[in-house]
Jmol script that loads the backbone (N, CA, C; Angstrom):
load data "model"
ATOM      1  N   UNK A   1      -8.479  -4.151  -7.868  1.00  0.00           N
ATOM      2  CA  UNK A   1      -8.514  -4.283  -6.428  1.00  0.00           C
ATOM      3  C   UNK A   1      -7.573  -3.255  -5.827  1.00  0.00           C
ATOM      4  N   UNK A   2      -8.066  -2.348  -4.497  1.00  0.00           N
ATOM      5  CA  UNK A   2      -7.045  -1.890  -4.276  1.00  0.00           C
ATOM      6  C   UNK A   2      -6.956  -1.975  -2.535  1.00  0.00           C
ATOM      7  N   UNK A   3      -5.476  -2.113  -2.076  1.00  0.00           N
ATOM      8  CA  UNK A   3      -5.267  -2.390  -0.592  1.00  0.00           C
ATOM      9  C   UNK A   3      -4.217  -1.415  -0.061  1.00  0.00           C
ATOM     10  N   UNK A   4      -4.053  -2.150   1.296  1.00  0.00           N
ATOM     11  CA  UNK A   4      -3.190  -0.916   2.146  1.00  0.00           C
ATOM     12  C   UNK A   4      -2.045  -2.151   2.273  1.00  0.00           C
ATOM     13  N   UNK A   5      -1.078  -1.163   2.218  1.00  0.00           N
ATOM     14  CA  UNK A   5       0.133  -2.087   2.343  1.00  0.00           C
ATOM     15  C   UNK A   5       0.784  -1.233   2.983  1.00  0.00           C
ATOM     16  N   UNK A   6       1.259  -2.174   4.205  1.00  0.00           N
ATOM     17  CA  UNK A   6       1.951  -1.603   5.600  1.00  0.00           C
ATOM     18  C   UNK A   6       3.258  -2.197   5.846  1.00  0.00           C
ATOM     19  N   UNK A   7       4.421  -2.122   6.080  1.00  0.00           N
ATOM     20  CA  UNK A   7       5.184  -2.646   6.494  1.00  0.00           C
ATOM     21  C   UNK A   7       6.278  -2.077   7.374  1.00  0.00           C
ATOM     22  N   UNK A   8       7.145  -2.579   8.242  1.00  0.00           N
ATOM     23  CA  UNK A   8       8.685  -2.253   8.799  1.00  0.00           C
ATOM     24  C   UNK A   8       9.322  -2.818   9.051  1.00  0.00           C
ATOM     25  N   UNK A   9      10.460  -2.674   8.415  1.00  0.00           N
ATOM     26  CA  UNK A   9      11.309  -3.491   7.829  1.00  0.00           C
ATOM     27  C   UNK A   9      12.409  -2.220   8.287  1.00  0.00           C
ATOM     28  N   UNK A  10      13.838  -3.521   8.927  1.00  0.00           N
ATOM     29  CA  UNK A  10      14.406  -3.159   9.621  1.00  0.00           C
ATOM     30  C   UNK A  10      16.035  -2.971   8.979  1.00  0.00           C
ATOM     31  N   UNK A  11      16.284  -3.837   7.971  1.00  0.00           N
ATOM     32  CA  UNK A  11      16.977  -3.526   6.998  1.00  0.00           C
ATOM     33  C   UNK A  11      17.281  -2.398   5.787  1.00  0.00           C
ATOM     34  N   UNK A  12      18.075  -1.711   5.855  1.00  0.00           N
ATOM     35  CA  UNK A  12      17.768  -0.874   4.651  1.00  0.00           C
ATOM     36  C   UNK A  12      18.147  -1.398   2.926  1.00  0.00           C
ATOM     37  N   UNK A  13      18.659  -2.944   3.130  1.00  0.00           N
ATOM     38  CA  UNK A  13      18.821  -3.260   1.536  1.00  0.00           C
ATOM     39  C   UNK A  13      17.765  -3.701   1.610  1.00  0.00           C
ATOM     40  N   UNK A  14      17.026  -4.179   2.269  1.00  0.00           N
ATOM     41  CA  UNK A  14      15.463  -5.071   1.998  1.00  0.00           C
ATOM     42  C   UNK A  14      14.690  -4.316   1.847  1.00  0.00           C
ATOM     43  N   UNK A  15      14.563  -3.227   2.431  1.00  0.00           N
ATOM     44  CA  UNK A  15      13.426  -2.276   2.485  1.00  0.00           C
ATOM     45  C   UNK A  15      13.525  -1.468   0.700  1.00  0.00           C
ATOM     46  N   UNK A  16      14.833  -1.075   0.302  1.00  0.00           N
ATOM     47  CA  UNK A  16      14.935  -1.131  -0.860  1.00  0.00           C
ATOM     48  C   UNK A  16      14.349  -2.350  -2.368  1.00  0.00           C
ATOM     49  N   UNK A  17      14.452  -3.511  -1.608  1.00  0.00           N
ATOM     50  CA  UNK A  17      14.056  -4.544  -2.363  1.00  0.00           C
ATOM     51  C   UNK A  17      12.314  -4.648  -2.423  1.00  0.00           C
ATOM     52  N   UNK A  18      11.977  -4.638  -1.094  1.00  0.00           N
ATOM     53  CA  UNK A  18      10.924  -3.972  -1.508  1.00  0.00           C
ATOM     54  C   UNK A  18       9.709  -3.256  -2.664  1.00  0.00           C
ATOM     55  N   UNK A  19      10.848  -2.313  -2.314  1.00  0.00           N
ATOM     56  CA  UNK A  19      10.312  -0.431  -2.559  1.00  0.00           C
ATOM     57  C   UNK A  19       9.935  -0.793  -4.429  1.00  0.00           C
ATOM     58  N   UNK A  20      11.042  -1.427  -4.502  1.00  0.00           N
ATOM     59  CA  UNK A  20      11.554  -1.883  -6.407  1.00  0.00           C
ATOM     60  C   UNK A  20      10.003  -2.881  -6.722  1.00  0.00           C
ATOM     61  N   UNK A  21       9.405  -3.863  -5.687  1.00  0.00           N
ATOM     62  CA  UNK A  21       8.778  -4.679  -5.813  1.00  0.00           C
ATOM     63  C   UNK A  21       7.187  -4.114  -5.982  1.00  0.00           C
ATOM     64  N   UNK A  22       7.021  -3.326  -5.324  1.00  0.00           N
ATOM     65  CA  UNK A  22       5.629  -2.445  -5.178  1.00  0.00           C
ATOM     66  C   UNK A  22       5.536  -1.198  -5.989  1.00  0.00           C
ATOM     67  N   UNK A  23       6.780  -0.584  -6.962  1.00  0.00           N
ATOM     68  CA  UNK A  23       6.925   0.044  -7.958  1.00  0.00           C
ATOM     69  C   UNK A  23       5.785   0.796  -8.867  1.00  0.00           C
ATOM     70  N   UNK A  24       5.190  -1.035  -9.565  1.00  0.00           N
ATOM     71  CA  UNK A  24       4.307  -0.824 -10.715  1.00  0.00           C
ATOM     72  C   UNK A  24       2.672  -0.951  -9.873  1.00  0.00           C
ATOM     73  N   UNK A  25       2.853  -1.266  -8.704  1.00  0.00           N
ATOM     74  CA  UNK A  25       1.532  -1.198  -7.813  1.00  0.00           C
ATOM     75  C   UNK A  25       0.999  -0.364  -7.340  1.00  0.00           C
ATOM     76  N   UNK A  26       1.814   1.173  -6.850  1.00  0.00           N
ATOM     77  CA  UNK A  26       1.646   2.281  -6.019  1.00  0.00           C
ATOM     78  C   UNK A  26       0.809   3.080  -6.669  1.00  0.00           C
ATOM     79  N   UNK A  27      -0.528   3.248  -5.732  1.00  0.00           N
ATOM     80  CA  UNK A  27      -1.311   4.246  -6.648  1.00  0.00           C
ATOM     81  C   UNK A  27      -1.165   5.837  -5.837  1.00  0.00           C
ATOM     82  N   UNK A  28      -0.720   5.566  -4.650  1.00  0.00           N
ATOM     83  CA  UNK A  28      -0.131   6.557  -3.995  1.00  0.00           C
ATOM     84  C   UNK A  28       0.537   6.005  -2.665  1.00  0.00           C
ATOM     85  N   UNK A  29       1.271   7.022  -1.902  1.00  0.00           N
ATOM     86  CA  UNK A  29       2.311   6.646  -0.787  1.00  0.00           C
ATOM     87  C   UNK A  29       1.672   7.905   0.211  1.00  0.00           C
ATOM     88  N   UNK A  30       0.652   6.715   1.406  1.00  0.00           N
ATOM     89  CA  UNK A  30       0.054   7.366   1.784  1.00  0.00           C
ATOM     90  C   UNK A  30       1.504   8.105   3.651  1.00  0.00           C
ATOM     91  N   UNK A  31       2.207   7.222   3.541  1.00  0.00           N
ATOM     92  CA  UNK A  31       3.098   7.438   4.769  1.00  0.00           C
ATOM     93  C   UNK A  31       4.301   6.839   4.283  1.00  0.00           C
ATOM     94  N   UNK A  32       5.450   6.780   5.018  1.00  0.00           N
ATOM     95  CA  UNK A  32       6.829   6.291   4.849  1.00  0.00           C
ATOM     96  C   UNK A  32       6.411   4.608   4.400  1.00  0.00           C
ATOM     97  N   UNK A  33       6.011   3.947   4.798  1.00  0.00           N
ATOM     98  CA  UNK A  33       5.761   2.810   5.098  1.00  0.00           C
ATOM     99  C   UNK A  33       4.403   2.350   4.915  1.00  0.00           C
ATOM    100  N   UNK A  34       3.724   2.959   4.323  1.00  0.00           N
ATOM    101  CA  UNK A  34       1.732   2.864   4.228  1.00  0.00           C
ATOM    102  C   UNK A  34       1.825   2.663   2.488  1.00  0.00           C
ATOM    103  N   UNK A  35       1.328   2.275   1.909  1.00  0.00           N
ATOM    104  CA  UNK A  35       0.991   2.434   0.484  1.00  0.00           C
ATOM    105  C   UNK A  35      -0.653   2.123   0.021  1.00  0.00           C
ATOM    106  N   UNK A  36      -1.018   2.532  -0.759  1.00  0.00           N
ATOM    107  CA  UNK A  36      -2.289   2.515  -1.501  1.00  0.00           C
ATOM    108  C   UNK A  36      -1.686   1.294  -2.815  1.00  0.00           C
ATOM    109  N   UNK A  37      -2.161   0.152  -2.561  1.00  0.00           N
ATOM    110  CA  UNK A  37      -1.417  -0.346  -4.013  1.00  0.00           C
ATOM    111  C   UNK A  37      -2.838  -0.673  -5.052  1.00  0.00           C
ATOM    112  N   UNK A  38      -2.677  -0.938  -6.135  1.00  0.00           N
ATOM    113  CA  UNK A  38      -3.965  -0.996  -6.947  1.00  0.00           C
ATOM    114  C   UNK A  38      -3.704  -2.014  -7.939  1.00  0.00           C
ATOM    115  N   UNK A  39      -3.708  -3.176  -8.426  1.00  0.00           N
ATOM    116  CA  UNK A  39      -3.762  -4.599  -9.532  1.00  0.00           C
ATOM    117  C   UNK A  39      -4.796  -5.366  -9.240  1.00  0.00           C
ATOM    118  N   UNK A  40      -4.878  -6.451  -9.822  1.00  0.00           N
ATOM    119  CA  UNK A  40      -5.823  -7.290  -9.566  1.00  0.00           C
ATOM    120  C   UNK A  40      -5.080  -8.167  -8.548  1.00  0.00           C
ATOM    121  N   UNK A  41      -6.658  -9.304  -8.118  1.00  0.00           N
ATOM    122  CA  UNK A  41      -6.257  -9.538  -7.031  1.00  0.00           C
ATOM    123  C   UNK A  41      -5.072 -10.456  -7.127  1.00  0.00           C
ATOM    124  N   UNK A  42      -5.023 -11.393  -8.499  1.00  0.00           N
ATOM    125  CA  UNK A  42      -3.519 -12.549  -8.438  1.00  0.00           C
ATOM    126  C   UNK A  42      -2.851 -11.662  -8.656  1.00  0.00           C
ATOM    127  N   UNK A  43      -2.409 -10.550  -8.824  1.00  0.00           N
ATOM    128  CA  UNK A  43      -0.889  -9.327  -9.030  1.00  0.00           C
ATOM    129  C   UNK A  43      -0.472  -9.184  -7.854  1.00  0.00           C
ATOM    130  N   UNK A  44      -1.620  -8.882  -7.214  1.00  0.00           N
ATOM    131  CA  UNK A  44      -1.508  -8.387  -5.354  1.00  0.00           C
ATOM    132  C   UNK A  44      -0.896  -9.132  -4.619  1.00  0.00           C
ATOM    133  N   UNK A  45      -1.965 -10.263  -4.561  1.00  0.00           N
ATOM    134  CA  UNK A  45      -1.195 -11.202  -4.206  1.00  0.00           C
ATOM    135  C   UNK A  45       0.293 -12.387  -4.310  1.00  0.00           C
ATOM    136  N   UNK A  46       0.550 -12.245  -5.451  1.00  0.00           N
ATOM    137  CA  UNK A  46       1.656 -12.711  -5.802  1.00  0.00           C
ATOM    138  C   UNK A  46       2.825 -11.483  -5.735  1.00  0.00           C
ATOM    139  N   UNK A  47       2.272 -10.188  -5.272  1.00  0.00           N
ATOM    140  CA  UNK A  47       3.485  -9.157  -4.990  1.00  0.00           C
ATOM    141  C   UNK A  47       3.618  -9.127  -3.284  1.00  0.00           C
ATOM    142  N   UNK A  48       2.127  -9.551  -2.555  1.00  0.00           N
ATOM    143  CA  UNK A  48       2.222  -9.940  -1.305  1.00  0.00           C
ATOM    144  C   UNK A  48       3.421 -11.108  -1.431  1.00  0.00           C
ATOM    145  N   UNK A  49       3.563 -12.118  -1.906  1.00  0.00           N
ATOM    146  CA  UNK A  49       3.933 -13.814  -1.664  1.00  0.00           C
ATOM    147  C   UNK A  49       5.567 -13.243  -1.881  1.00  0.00           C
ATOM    148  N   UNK A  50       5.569 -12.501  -2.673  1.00  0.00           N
ATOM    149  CA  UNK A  50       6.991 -11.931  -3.158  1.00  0.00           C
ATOM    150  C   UNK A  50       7.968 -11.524  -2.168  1.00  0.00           C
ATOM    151  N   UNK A  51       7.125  -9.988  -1.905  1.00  0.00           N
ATOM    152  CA  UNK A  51       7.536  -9.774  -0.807  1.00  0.00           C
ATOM    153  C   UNK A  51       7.593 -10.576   0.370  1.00  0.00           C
ATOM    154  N   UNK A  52       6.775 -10.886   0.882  1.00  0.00           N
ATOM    155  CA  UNK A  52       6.688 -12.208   2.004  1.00  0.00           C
ATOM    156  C   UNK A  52       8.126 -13.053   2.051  1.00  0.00           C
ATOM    157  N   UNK A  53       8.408 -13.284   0.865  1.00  0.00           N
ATOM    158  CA  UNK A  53       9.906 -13.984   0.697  1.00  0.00           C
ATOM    159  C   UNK A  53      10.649 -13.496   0.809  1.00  0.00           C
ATOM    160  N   UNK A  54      10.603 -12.100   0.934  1.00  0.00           N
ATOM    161  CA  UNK A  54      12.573 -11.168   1.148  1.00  0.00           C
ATOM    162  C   UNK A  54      12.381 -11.230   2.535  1.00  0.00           C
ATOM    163  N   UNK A  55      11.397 -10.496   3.402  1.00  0.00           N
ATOM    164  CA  UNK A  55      11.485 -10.156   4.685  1.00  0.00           C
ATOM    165  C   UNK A  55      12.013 -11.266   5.796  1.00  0.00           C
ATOM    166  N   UNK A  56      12.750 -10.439   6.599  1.00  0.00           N
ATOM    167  CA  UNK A  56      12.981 -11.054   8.020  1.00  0.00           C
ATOM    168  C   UNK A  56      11.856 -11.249   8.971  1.00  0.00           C
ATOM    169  N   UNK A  57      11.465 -12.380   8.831  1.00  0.00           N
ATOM    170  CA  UNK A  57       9.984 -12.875   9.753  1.00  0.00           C
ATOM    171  C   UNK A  57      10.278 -12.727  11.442  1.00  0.00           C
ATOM    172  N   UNK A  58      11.504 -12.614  11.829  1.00  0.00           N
ATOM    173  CA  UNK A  58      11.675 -12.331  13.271  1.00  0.00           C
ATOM    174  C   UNK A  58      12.310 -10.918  13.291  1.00  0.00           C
ATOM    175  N   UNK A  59      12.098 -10.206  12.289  1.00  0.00           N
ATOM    176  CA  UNK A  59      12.365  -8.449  12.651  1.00  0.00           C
ATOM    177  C   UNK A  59      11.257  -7.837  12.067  1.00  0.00           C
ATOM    178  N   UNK A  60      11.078  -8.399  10.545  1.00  0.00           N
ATOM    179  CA  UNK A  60      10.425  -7.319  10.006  1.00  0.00           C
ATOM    180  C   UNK A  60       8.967  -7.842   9.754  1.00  0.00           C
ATOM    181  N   UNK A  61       7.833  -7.114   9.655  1.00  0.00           N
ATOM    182  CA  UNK A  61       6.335  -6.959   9.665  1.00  0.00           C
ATOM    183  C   UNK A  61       5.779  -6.686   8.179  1.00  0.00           C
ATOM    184  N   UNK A  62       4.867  -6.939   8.115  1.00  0.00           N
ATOM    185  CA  UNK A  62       4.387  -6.954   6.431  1.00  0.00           C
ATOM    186  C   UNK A  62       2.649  -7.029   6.753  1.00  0.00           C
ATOM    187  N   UNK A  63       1.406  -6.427   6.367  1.00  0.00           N
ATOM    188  CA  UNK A  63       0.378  -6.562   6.419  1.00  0.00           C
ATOM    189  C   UNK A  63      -0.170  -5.926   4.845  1.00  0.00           C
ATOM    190  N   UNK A  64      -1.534  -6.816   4.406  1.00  0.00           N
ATOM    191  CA  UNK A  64      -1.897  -6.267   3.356  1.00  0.00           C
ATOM    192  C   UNK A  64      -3.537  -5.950   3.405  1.00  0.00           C
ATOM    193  N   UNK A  65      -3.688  -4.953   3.673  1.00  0.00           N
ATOM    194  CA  UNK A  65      -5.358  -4.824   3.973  1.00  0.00           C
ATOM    195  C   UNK A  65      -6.191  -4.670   2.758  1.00  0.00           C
ATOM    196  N   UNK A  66      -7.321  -5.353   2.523  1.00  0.00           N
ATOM    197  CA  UNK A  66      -7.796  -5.062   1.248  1.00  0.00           C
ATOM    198  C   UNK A  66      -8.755  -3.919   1.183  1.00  0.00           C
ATOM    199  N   UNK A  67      -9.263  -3.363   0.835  1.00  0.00           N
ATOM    200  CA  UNK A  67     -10.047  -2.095   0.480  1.00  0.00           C
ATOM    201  C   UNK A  67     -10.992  -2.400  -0.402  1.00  0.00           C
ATOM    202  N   UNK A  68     -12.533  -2.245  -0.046  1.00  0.00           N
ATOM    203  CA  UNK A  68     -13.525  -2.371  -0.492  1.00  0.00           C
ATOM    204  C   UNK A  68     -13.943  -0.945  -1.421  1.00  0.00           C
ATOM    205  N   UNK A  69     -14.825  -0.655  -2.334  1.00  0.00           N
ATOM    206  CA  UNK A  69     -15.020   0.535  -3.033  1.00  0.00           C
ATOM    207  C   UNK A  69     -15.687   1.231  -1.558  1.00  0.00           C
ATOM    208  N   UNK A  70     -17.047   0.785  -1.289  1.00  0.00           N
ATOM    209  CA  UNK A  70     -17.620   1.674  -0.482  1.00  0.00           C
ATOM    210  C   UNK A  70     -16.528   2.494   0.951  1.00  0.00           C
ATOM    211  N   UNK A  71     -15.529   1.636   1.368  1.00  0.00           N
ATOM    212  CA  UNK A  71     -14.794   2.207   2.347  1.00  0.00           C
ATOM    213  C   UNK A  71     -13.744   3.437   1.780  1.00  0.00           C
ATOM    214  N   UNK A  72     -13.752   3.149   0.833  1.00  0.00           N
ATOM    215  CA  UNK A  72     -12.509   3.894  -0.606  1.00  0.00           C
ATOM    216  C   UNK A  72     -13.788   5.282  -0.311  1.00  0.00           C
ATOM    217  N   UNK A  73     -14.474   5.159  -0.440  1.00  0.00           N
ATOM    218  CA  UNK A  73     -15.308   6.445  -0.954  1.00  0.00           C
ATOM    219  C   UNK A  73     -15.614   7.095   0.879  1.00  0.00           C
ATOM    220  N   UNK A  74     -15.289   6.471   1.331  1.00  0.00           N
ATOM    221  CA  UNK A  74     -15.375   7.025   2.971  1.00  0.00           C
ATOM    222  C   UNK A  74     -14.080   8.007   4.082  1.00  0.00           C
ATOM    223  N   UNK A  75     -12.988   8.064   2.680  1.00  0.00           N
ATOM    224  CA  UNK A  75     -11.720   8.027   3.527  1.00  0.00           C
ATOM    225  C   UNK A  75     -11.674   9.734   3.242  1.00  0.00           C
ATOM    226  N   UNK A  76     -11.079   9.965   4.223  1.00  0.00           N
ATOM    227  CA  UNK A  76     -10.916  11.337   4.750  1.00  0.00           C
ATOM    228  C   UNK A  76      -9.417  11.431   4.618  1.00  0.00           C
ATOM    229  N   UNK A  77      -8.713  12.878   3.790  1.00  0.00           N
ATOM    230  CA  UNK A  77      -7.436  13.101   4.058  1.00  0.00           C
ATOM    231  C   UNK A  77      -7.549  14.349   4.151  1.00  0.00           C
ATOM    232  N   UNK A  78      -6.109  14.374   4.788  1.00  0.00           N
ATOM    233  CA  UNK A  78      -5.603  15.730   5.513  1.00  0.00           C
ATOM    234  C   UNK A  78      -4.518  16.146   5.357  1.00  0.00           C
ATOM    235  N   UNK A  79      -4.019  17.305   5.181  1.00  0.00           N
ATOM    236  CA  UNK A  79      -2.425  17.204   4.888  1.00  0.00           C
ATOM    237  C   UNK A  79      -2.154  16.999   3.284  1.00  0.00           C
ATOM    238  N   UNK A  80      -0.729  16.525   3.623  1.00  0.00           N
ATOM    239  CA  UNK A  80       0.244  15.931   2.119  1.00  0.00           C
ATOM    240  C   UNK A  80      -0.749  14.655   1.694  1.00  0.00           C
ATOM    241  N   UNK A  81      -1.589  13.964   2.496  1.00  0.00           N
ATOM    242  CA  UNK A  81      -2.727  12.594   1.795  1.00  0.00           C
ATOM    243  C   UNK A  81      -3.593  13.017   0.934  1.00  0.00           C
ATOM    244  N   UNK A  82      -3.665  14.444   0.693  1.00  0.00           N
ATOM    245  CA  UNK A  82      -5.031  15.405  -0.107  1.00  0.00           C
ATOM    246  C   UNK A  82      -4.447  15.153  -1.646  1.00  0.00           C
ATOM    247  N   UNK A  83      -3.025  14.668  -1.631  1.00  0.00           N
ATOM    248  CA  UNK A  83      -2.726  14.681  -3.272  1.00  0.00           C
ATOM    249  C   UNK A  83      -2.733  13.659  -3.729  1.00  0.00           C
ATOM    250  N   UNK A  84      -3.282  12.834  -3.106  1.00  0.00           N
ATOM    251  CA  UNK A  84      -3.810  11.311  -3.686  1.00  0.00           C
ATOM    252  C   UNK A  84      -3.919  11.243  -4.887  1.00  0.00           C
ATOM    253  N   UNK A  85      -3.988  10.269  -5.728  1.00  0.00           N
ATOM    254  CA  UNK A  85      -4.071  10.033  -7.073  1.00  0.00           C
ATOM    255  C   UNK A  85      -5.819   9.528  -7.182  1.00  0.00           C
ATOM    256  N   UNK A  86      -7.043   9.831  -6.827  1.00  0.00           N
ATOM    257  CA  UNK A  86      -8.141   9.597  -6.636  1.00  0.00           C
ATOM    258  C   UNK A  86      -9.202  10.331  -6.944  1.00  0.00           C
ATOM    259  N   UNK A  87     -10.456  10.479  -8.094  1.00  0.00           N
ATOM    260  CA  UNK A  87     -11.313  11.084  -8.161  1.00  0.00           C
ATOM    261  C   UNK A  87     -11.571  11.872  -7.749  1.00  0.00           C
ATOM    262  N   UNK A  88     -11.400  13.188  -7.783  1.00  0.00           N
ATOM    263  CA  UNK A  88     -12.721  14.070  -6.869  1.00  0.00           C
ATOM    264  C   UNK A  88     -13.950  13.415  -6.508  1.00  0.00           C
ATOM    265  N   UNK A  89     -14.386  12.468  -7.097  1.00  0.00           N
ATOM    266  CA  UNK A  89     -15.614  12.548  -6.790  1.00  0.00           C
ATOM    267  C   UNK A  89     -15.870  11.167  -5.787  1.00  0.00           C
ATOM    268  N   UNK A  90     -15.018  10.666  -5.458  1.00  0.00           N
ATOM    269  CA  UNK A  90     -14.743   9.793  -4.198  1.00  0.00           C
ATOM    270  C   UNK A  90     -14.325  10.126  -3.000  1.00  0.00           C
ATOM    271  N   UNK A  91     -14.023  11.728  -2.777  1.00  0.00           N
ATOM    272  CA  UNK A  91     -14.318  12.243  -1.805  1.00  0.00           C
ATOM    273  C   UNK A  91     -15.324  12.378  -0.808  1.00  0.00           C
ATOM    274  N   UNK A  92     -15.355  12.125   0.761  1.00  0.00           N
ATOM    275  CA  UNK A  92     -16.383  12.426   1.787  1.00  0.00           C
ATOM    276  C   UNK A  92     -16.366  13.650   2.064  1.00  0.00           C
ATOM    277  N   UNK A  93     -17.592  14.452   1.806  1.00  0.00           N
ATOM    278  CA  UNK A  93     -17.478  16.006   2.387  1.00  0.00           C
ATOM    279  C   UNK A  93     -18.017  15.764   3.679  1.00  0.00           C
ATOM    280  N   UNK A  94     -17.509  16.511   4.586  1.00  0.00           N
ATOM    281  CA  UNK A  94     -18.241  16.639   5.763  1.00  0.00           C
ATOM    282  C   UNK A  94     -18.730  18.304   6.180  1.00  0.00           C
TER     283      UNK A  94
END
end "model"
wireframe off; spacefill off
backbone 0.3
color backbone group
């Protein structure tokens, strides 16, 4: 399974605690704060539930979007996102 994992987090020891937590998940770091993570779905989720437990719920934000294959094969990058860790051949030419 692979998702978007978003967060901001307003702490810098948490945001570290984090960073340590999503480690073995990162299939790339699409922004400061954006990640591509990739496990199955009880890994994901129990690294969602994880995290969920460090954060400050009245500062800090946490979202986990899931990613379908067909949308995976739709995504367009630009920039420093071109060094993705991803097939050539899951690329959209336009």
């Amino acid at each position: 399974m692979t998702a978007l994992l978003i967060y901001d987090i307003h702490c810098p020891k948490t945001y570290r605690l984090i960073y340590k937590k999503l480690d073995k998940f990162v299939n790339s770091r699409i922004q400061k704060s954006v990640f591509e993570v990739v496990g199955t779905a009880t890994e994901l989720q129990q690294m969602f539930d994880e995290i969920r437990g460090i954060i400050d719920q009245e500062t800090d934000s946490l979202a986990m979007i899931p990613l379908c294959v067909e949308d995976q094969k739709k995504t367009i990058d630009m920039g420093k996102s071109q060094k993705r860790s991803r097939p050539v051949g899951d690329y959209l030419i336009l």
